[in-house]
C-alpha positions as CSV (number, residue, x, y, z in Angstrom):
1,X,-32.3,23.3,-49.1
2,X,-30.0,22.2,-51.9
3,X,-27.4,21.0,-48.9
4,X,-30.0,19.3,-47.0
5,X,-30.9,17.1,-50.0
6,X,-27.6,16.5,-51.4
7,X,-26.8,15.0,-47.1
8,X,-30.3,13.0,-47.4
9,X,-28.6,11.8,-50.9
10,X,-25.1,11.0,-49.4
11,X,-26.5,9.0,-46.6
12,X,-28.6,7.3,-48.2
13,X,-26.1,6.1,-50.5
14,X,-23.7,5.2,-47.6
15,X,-26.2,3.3,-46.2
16,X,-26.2,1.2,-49.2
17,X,-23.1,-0.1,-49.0
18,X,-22.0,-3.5,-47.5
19,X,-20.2,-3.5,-44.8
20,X,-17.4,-6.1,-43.5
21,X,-17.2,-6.9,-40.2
22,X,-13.8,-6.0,-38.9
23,X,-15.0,-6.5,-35.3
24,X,-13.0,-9.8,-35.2
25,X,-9.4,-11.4,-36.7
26,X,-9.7,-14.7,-37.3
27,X,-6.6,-16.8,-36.5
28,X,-5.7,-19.8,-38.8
29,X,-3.6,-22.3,-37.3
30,X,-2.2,-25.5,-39.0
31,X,-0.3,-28.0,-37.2
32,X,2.6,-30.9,-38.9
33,X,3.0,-31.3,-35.0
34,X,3.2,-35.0,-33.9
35,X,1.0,-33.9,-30.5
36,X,-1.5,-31.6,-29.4
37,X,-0.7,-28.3,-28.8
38,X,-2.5,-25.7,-26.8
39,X,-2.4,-22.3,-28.1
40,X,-2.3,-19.2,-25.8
41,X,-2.4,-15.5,-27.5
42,X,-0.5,-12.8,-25.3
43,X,0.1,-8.9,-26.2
44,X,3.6,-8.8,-25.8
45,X,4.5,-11.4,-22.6
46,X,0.9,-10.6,-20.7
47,X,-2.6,-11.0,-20.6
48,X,-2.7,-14.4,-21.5
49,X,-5.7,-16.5,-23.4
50,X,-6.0,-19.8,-24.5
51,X,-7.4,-20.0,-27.8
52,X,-7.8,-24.2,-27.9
53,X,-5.9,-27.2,-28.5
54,X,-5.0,-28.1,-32.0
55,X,-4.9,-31.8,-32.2
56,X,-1.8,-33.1,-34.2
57,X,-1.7,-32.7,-38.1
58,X,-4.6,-30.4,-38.0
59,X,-6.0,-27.3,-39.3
60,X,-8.1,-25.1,-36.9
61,X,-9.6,-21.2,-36.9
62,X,-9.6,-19.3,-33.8
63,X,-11.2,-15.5,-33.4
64,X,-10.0,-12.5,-31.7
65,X,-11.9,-9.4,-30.9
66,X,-10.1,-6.7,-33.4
67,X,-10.0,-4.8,-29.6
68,X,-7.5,-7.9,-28.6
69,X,-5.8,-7.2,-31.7
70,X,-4.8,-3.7,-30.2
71,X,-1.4,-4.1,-28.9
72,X,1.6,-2.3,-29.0
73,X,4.0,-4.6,-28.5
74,X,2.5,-7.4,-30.9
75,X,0.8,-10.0,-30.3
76,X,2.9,-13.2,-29.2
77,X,1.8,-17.1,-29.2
78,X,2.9,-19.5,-26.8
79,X,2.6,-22.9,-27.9
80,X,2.5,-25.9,-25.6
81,X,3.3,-29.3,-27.1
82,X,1.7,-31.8,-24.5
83,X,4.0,-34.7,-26.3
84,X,7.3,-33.1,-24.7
85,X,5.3,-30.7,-22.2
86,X,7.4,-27.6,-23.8
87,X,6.3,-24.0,-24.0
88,X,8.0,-22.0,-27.1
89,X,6.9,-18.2,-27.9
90,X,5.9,-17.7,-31.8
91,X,5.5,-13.4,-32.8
92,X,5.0,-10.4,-32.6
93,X,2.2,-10.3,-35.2
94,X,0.8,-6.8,-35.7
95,X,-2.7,-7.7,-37.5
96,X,-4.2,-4.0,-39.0
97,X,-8.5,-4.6,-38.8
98,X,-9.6,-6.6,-41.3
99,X,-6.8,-8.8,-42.0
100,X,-5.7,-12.6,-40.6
101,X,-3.4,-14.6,-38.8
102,X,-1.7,-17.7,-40.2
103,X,0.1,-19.8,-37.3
104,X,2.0,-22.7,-38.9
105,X,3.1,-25.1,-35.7
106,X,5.5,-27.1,-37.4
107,X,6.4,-30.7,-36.9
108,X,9.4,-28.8,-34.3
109,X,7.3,-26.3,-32.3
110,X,10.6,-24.3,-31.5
111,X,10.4,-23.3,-35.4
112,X,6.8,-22.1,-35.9
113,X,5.9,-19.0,-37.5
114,X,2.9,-16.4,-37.6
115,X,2.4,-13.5,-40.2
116,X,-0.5,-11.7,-40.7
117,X,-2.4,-11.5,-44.4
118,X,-5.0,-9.6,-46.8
119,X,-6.8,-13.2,-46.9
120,X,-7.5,-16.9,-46.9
């Protein structure tokens, strides 16, 4: 009887708790591109999506499923500046649930970076 309350107790308190939803990864991207870029997301080199187009000298958010976000070989971006209609491959990124991705497209596509973070 003592067990049975003390499980009602624990659960109760569990249930208590906020929760944070780590059912998506949001994707931050800022651009010091002089074009627009369209953004594709790829676990390693398949499965591709495109995110959006981020307009030049812009700062955008994109979302992922955390699921998406399960890849072994990292998660890869290929960025297409319409200016010089030029693909270049930023990544791997390995995002854990609950953190973010930062994509910096700089002003040269070919030098962008991603990382992944703890927060805004």
């Amino acid at each position: 009887m003592r067990l049975l309350a003390l499980a009602l107790m624990l659960s109760g308190c569990a249930a208590l708790q906020p929760r944070s939803d780590l059912s998506t990864i949001p994707i931050s991207v800022r651009s010091h591109n002089r074009s627009e870029v369209d953004v594709y997301l790829l676990c390693g080199d398949r499965d591709a999506e495109w995110l959006g187009i981020v307009r030049q000298k812009e700062t955008q958010v994109f979302e992922i499923t955390a699921e998406r976000a399960r890849c072994i070989s990292g998660l890869n971006f290929f960025l297409v500046s319409r200016g010089r209609n030029r693909g270049y491959w930023v990544g791997p990124v390995r995002p854990a649930p609950g953190m973010l991705i930062r994509l910096t497209i700089e002003k040269y596509a070919g030098l962008s970076t991603a990382a992944s973070s703890t927060g805004y």
